[in-house]
C-alpha positions as CSV (number, residue, x, y, z in Angstrom):
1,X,-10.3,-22.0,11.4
2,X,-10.6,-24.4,14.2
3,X,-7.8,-26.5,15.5
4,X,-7.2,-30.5,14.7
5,X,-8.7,-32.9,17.7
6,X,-5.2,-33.8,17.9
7,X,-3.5,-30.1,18.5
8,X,-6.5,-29.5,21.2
9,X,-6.2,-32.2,22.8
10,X,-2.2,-32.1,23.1
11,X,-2.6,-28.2,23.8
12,X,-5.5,-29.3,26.5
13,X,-3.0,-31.4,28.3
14,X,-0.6,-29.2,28.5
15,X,-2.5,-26.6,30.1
16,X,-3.9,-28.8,32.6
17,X,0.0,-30.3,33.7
18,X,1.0,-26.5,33.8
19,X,-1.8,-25.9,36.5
20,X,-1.0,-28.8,38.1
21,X,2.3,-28.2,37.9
22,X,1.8,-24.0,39.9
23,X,-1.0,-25.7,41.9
24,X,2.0,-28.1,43.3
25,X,4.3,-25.4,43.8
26,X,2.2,-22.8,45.6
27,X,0.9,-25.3,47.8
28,X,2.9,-24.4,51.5
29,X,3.9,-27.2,54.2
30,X,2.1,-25.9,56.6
31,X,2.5,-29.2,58.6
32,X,5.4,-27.0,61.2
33,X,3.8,-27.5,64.7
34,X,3.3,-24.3,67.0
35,X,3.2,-26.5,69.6
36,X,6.4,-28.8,69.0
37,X,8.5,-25.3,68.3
38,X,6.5,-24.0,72.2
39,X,7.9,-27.3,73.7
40,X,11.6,-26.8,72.1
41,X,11.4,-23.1,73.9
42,X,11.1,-24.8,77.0
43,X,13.7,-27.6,77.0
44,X,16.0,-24.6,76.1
45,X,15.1,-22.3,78.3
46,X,16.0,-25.1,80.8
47,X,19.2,-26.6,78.9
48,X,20.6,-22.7,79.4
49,X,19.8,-22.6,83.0
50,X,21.6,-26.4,84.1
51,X,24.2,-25.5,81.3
52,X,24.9,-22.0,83.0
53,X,25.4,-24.0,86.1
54,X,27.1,-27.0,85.4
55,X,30.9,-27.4,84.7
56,X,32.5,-26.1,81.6
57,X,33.0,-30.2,80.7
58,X,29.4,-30.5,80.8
59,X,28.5,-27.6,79.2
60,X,29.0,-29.0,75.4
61,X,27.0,-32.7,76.2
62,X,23.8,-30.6,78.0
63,X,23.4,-28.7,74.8
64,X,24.4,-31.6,72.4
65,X,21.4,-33.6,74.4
66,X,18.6,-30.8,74.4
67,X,19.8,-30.6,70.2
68,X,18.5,-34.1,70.1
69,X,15.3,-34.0,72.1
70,X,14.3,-30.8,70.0
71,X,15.3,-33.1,67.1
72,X,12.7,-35.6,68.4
73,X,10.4,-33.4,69.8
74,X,10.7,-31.6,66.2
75,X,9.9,-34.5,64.1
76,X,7.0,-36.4,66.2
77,X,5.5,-33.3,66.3
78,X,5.3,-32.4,62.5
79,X,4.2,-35.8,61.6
80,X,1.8,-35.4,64.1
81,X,0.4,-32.1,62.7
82,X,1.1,-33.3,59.1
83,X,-1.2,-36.5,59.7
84,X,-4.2,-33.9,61.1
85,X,-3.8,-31.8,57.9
86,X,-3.7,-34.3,55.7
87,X,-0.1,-33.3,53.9
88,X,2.4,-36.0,54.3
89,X,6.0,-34.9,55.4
90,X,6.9,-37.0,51.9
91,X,4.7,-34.6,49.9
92,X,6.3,-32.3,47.7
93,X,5.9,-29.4,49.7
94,X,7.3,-32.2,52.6
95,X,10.1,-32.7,51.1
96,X,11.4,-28.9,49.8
97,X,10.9,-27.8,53.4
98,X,13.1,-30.7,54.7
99,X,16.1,-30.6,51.7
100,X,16.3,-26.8,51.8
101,X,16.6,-26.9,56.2
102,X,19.0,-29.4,56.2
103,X,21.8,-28.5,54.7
104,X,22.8,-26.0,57.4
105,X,22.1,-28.0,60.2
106,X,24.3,-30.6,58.2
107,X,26.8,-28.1,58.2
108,X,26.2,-27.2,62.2
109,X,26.9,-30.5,62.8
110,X,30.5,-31.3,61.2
111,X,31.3,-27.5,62.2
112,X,30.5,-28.4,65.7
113,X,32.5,-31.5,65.3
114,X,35.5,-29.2,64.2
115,X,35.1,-26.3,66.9
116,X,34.6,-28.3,69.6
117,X,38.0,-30.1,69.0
118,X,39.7,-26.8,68.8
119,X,38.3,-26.1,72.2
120,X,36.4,-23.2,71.0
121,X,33.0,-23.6,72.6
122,X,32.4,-19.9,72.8
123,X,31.7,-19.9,68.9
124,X,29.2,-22.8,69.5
125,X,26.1,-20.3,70.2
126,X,26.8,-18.0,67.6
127,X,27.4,-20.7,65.1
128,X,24.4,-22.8,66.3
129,X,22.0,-19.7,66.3
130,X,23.1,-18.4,62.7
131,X,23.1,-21.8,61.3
132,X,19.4,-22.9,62.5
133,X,18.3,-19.4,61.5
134,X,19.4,-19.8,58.2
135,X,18.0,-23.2,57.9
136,X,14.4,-21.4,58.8
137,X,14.6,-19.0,56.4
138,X,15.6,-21.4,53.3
139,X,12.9,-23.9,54.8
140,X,10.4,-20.8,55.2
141,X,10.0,-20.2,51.1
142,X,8.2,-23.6,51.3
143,X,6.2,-23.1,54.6
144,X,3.9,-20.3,56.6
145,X,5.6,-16.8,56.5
146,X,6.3,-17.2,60.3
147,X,9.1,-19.9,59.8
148,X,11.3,-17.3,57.3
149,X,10.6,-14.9,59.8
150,X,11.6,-16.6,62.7
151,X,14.7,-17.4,60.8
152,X,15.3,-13.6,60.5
153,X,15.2,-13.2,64.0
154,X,17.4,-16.0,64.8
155,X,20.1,-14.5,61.9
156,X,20.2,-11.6,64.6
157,X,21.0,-13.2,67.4
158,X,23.3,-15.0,66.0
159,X,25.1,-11.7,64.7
160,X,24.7,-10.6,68.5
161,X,26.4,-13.6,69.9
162,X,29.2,-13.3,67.2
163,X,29.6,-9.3,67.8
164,X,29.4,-9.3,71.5
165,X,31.3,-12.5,72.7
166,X,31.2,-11.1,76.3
167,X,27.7,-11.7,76.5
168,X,26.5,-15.0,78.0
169,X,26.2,-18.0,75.1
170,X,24.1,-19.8,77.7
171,X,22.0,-16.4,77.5
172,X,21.7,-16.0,74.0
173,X,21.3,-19.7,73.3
174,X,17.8,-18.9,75.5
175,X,16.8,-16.3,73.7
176,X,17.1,-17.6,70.7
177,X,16.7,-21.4,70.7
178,X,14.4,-20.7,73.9
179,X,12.2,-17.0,74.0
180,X,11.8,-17.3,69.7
181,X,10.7,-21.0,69.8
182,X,7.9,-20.3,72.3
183,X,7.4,-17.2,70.9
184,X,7.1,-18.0,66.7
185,X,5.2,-21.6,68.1
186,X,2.9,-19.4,70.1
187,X,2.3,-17.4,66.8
188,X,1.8,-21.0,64.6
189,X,-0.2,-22.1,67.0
190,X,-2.7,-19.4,67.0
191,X,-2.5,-18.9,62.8
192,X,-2.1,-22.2,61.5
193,X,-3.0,-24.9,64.2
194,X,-1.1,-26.9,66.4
């Protein structure tokens, strides 16, 4: 017995918005530039050196300013690389990346608010590092493999900088935000392109 036009028709178009519908999902933004994370590396790298430097009142505004240039840096650069793959930042691959890493920047941002008021500057790095790391690794389950990872690594220094406050925050806010930038945007660079 064959099937009514009708029934295969309806069951036809709801196989083809089920593929649509895994084809959508297993699509990965792979739009996160190598090159914008390689030129975050360096403004940290340098951020920790002047911040190491510079008086304690200064310390909290150097790092503060080098968070907003890797901001920019960030974003011109992914729109950049998004425009040469052809996969718009609105996509819906786009868009899971950016609503599953913002939250915990979100959060970095009214914690640093808070901390910094207490005059607790030495949690800063920890927080900072744990935070962004987290961010890559709920941003990663839409993007390259790399990006989780990366987020792995910076989940450890993080734990570092909160179980071993002697150590420098200047120095851990280089290797993180600084050595794993260049080093995961050397990697996404090679793999997947600028």
């Amino acid at each position: 017995l064959s099937m009514p036009t009708t029934m295969r028709e309806s069951r036809a178009t709801d196989d083809i918005e089920f593929i649509r519908h895994v084809m959508e999902r297993a699509v990965r933004f792979n739009a996160v530039p190598g090159l914008g994370l390689m030129i975050m590396g360096a403004t940290a790298v340098a951020s920790a050196s002047i911040a190491a430097a510079a008086p304690p009142a200064l310390w909290l505004p150097i790092w503060v300013g080098d968070a907003v240039l890797a901001f920019a840096i960030g974003l011109s650069t992914m729109i950049a690389k998004a425009r040469s793959v052809s996969m718009p930042i609105n996509s819906r691959a786009g868009q899971s990346f950016v609503l599953s890493f913002a939250p915990p920047i979100l959060i970095g941002t009214v914690a640093t608010v808070a901390v910094a008021a207490r005059g607790a500057h030495d949690l800063l790095p920890p927080l900072w590092l744990s935070l962004y790391g987290l961010a890559a690794i709920t941003a990663g389950a839409f993007s390259v493999r790399l990006v989780s990872i990366m987020g792995g690594c910076f989940l450890v220094v993080g734990a570092v900088a909160f179980l071993l406050p002697s150590l420098s925050g200047d120095l851990l806010m280089a290797a993180g935000f600084g050595v794993l930038h260049l080093l995961f945007g050397a990697f996404i660079a090679q793999r997947h392109g600028g």
